[in-house]
N, C-alpha and C positions, 0 to 999 in steps of 0.2 A: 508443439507442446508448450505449455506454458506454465511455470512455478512462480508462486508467489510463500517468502520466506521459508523455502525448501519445501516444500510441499507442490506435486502436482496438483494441479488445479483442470477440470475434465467440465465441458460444458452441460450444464444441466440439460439443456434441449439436443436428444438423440440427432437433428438432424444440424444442429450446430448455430440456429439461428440467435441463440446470445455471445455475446464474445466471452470466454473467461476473464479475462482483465476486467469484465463490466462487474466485477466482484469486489476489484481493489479500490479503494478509497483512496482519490487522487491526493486529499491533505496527510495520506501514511503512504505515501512513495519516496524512499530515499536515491533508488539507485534503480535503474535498467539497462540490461544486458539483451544484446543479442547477437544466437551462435548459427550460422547461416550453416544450412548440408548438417553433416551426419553432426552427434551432439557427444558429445565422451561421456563415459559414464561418470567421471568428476563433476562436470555438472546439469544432470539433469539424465543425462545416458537414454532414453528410451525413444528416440527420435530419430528419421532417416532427413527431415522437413526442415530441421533447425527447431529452435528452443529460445523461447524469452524468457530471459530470469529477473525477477522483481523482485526487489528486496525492502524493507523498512526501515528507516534510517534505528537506527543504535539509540539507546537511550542515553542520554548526557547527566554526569555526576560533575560536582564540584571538585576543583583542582585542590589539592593538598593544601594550598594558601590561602585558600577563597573558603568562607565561612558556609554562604548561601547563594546559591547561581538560580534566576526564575527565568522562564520564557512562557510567551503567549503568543498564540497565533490565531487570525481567521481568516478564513476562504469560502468562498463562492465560487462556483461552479455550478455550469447547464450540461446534461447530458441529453443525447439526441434523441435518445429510445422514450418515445411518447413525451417529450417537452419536459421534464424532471431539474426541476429547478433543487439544488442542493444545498446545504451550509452547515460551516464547523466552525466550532470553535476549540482550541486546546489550551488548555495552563499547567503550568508545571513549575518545580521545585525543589531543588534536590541539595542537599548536604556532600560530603565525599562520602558516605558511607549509605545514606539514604534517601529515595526521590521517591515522589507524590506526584501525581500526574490526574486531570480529570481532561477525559474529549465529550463532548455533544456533535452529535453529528445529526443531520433536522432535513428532515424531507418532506417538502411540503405538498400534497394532495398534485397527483398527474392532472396535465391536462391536455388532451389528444384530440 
């Protein structure tokens, strides 16, 4: 079984040929878990297989002292499945009380 930010996540192909993870977008992975054998229902519960739990990092606010906090990031990344060359970009901005965020995320034409 596999969740991503509390949510089961179920292979779209009946016979399992995508992976569910090929769902998540490696520049929003904060954290991964994994619970080998039976899984509690704490987290994730429906499993005898084990369970990977993926999560998204937390959005970050400006500390009580701090006026305005920004961050940017970009990433590139190749996935295997048909040569899929990928890229992100994120920026963001936030106050203590409120943040603005924009991602692109760019996927340029397969090539197999």
């Amino acid at each position: 079984m596999v969740t991503l930010d509390g949510m089961s996540i179920q292979s779209a192909c009946s016979n399992h040929m995508n992976p569910p993870l090929s769902y998540a977008d490696p520049s929003r992975v904060g954290r991964i878990d994994v619970v080998a054998g039976l899984t509690p229902v704490s987290r994730g519960g429906d499993s005898i297989g084990g369970t990977v739990i993926v999560d998204s990092p937390r959005p970050a606010f400006a500390r009580d002292g701090d006026r305005l906090i920004a961050d940017a990031s970009v990433s590139l990344y190749r996935r295997s499945n048909g040569g899929v060359n990928n890229r992100s970009v994120s920026l963001s901005a936030a106050t203590p009380t409120f943040r603005v965020a924009y991602t692109d995320r760019t996927r340029p034409p397969t090539t197999t």
